[in-house]
N, C-alpha and C positions, 0 to 999 in steps of 0.2 A: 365659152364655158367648156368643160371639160366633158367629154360624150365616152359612153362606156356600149362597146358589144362584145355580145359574146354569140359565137358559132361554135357547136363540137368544141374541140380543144383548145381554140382561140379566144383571147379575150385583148380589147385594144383597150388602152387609157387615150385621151389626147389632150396633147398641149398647144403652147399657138406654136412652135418650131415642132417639137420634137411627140414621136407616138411611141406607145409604152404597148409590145404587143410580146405575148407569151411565147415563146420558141419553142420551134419543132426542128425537126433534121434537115430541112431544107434550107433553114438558116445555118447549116453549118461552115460555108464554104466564107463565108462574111464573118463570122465570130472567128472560125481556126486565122484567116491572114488577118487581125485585128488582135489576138493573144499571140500570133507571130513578130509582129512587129513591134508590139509594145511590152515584151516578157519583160528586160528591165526596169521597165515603169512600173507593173504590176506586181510580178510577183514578192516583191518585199515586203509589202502589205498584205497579200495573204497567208494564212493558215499551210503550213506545208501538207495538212492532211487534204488539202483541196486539189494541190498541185498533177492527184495522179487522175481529175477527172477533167484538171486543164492541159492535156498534153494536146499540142496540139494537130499530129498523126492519129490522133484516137478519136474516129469518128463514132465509134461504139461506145464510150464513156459520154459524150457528150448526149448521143441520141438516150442514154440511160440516164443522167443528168436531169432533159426536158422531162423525160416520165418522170421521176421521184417529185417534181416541180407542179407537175400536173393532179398528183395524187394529194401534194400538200394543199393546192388550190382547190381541189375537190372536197379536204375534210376540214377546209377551213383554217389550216393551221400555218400558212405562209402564200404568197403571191409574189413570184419570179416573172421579171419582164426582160424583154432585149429595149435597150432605147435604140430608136430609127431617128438621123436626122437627113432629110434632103434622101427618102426612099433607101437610105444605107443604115445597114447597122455599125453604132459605135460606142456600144457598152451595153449595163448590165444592173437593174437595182430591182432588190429584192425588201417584200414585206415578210419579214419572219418572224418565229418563234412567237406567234401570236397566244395569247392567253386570253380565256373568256374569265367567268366567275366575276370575282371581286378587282380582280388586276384592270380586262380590258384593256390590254396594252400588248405592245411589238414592237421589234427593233427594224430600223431601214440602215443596209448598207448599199454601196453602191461601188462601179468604178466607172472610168472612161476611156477613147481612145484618146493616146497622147496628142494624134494631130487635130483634135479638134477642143483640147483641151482649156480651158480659160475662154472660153467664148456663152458661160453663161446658161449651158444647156442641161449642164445636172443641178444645179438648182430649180430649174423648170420641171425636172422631172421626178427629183424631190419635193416639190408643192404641188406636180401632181399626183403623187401619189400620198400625200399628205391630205390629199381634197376626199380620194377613195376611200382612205383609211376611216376618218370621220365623216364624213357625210354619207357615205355608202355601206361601212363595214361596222360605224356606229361607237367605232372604239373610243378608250379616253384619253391615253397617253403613248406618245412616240418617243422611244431614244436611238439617237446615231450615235455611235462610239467612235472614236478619232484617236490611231495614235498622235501624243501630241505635237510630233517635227514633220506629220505630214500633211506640210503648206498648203497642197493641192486640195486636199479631202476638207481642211478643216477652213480655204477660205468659202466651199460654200455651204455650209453652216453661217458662218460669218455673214455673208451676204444677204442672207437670210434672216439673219437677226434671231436665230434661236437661242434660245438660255441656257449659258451655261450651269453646267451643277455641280463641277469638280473633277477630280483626275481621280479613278480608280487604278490603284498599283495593283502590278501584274497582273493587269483583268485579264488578258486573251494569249494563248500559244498565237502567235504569229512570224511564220520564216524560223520557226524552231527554238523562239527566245520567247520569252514570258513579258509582255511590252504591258509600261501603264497606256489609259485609253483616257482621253478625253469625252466627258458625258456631255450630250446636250439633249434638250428635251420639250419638246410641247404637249399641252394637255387640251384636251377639246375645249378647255376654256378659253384657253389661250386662242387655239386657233379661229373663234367665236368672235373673238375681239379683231383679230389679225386676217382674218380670210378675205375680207372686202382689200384688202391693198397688196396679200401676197397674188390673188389671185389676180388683180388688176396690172401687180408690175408685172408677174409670173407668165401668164397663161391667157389674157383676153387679148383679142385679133389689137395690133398699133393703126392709129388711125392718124392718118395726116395732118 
């Protein structure tokens, strides 16, 4: 099962590979050669307004990065992780723009490092924080937006088996162009029905 701590600034998700743990400055030296290495993979897919707190010489954007991260996990309004696989950092998925009231709902984005890419570990770390989201933070509905030619992003959703709901035209500035997005989406109900087999393929110890 999935175990949750939290110390001071820290908070850990875990999965059966991969830990979902909140970044501070001492993870900088692992995220900067991981957005060094993989800028062409990355950055087409993001936002260029993001691009100037990913440089990756700017250890000052990033250490300002984790604060804004830490104040939104403080007022409830989003949940930033680094994912760790095998003690290393090799990515990044966030719970944001959380809505209470009537909505109860947020979006999960996510990326990864190229070289450990397609081996299955952001999916794990999409259903676990998919476990958080609901069982822990009580919410009722998740959406992942996908632009829709990126293969990578949108086989795990696929994998996953989340529902699709349609192509939003021009949802998001992304790389300076107005991109449509592919919607997919679960609802606490959904996940109610689904949680005994995501969390069984996802997330419990493999047994012999």
């Amino acid at each position: 099962m999935v175990s949750l701590r939290s110390s001071h600034a820290t908070m850990t998700l875990h999965g059966r590979r991969i830990q979902l743990r909140t970044l501070g400055e001492g993870d900088y030296e692992g995220w900067v050669d991981v957005r060094q290495r993989c800028r062409d993979w990355l950055l087409k897919w993001e936002p260029r307004t993001l691009h100037a707190a990913h440089l990756p010489e700017d250890r000052r954007s990033f250490v300002n990065r984790c604060s804004v991260r830490e104040r939104e996990r403080q007022m409830g309004t989003g949940f930033g992780f680094g994912v760790f696989y095998e003690q290393r950092f090799v990515g990044e998925i966030t719970l944001s723009s959380i809505q209470r009231g009537p909505l109860q709902s947020a979006y999960i984005g996510y990326w990864i490092d190229e070289a450990v890419a397609g081996r299955g570990l952001m999916p794990e770390a999409v259903v676990t924080m998919l476990q958080y989201a609901f069982d822990s933070l009580r919410l009722h509905r998740i959406e992942i937006a996908i632009i829709p030619r990126n293969a990578a992003s949108r086989r795990v959703v696929e994998k996953l088996g989340l529902r699709f709901e349609g192509v939003a035209e021009r949802y998001l500035e992304i790389d300076g162009v107005w991109e449509d997005h592919a919607r997919f989406a679960i609802t606490a109900e959904e996940w109610e029905l689904r949680a005994p087999e995501l969390v069984s393929n996802w997330l419990l110890p493999l047994h012999d």
